[in-house]
N, C-alpha and C positions, 0 to 999 in steps of 0.2 A: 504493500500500500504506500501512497505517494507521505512524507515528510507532513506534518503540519504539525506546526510553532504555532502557540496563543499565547501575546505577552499582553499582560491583563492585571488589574489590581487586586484590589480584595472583591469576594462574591458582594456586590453593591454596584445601583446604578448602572451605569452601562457595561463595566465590566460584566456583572451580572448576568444580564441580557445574553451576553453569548457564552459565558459559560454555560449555562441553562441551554439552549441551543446544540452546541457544540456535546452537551450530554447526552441532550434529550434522544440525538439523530445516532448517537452510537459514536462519533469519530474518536478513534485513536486521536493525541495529540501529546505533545512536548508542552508542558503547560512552563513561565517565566514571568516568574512574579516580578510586577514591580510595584516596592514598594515606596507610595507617594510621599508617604510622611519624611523619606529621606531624599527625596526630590530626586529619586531614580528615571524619572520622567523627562528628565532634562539631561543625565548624561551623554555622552558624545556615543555611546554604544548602543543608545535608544536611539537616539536622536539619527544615527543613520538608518534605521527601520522606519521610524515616522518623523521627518524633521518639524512638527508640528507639536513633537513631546506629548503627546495624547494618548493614553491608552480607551479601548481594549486596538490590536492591532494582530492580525492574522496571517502567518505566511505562510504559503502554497504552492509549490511549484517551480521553486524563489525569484513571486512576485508577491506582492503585499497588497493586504486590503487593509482599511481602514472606514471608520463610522459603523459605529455597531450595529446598527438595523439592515446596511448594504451586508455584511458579514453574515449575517444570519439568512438573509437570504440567499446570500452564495451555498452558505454550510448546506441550507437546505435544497439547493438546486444541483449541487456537484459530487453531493457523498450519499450513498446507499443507506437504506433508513427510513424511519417513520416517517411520512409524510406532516413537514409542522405551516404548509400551507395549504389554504382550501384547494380544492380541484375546481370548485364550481366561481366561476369568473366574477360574480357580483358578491360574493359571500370573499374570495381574494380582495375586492377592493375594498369590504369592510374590515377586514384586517390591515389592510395601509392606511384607512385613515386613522386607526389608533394606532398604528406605530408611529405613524407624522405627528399624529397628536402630543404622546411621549415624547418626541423630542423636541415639538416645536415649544410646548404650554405645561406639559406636566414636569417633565424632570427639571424644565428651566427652575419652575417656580420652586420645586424643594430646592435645587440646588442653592439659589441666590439666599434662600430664605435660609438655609445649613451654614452658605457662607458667616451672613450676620451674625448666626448665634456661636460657631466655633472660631473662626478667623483670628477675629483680636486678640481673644487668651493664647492661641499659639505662638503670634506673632509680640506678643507681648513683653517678651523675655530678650529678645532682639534689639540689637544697637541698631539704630538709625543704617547705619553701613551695613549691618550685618543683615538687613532686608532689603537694601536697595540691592547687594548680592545677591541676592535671593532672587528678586524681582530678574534681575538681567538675564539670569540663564533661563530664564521664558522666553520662548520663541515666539509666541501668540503673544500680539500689542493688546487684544482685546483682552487676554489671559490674565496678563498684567495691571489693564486699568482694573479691573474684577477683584486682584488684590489689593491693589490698593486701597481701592474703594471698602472693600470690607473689613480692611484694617483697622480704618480711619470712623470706622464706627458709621461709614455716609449716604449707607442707602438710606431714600426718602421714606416717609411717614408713609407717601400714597403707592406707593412700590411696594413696598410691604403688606398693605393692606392687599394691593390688587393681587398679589401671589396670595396670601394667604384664601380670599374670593377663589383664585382658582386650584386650590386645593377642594374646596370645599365642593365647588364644583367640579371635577375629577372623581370624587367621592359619591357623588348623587349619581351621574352619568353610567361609573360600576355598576352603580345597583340598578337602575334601569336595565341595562343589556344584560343584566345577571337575572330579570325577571321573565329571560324566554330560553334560560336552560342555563347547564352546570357552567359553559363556557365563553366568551365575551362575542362568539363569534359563529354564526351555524351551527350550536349546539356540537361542537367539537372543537380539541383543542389546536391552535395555534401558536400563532410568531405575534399576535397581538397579545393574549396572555402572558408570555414569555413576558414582552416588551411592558405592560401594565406592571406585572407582578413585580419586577425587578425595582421599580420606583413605590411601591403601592406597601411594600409587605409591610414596615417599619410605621407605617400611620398611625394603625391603633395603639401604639407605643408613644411614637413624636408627634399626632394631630387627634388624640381620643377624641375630641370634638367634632371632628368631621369624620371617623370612623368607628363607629360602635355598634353596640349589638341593639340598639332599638332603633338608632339612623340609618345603618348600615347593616345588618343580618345576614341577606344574603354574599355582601364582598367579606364578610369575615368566615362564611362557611367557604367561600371561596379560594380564600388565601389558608386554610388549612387545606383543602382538594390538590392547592400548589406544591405546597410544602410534602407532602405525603406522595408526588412522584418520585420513582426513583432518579429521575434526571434530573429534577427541581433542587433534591436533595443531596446528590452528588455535588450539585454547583454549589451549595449551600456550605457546603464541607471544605470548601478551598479555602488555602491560604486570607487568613482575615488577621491581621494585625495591626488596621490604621483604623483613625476616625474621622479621616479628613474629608470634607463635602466634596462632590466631584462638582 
């Protein structure tokens, strides 16, 4: 069987995503952790796999994919294994609009919303220099305003409000599409669940308010149905030793 490299952070957020994926479908791989909290993301040994320092990143062939959602689709277009896209072509496109959804509105909003609450106290400890070093070996300008910005304590009052609105919304939306079977998408599972569950698991934990058992019922019989596959749970099982927002 062909070589496949997955260099990925902890099982969270989009690493997540293709771990879950890359399980669920069976693939052999070479799993390489990197781990963020020591800015493994930005060494020169990453950084010539993705010069954008971003994990999860997948190699095949030796050529590379990048953006976890393109990756999951590959995984499941190119390796033998359970089907983790629909067959049926309108029920496929309701699985892309929650993956787009996932990346465009749901993981933004935990992410920015994780940044404000962990950022500072990491960076906290840091000399003025010893973060502006930090800051440079960022490849991404926009990576870097994003630090700073949540070092600095500066995301706005209505930015935060509006993530928090779409979490909550995120949360109503589950349970809607949880109200016409086990799975988010033609009553069978996919690469939209993958994609939801990856952002989603950690709520009734970090947003009880907008996930619970009398709000929420059905998304939390749902996220145990996640958890209890064995490919959910294989991913679940990887390397976890940071706690830093993606």
């Amino acid at each position: 069987m062909d070589q496949v490299d997955l260099f990925h952070a902890e099982p969270a957020s989009n690493s997540l995503k293709v771990l879950q994926a890359i399980h669920e479908k069976g693939v052999p791989f070479t799993s390489h952790y990197i781990n963020l909290t020591k800015f493994e993301q930005h060494d020169p040994a990453f950084l010539a796999i993705n010069p954008a320092g971003q994990v999860p990143a997948l190699l095949h062939r030796g050529r590379v994919l990048t953006e976890s959602t393109v990756i999951n689709e590959y995984i499941d277009a190119v390796f033998d294994g359970p089907q983790l896209r629909p067959a049926d072509e309108y029920d496929r496109a309701q699985m892309r609009i929650w993956t787009k959804y996932v990346d465009e509105v749901f993981r933004p909003a935990l992410s920015f919303l994780a940044w404000h609450r962990v950022i500072p106290g990491m960076v906290a400890s840091l000399s003025a220099e010893e973060f502006e070093a930090k800051l440079a070996r960022i490849p991404l300008r926009e990576k870097r305003g994003k630090w700073r910005l949540a070092a600095s304590g500066g995301f706005a009052a209505h930015d935060l409000e509006t993530w928090r609105f779409q979490l909550e919304d995120t949360a109503r939306r589950i349970e809607t599409a949880l109200a016409n079977g086990d799975w988010l998408v033609g009553n069978a599972f996919s690469l939209a669940d993958i994609a939801v569950f990856a952002m989603a698991l950690s709520m009734p934990k970090t947003y009880p308010e907008f996930a619970n058992i009398t709000a929420t019922p059905r998304m939390l019989d749902w996220l145990q149905r996640m958890r209890a596959r064995p490919g959910v749970a294989a991913a679940l099982a990887m390397p976890n030793h940071s706690n830093l927002p993606g």
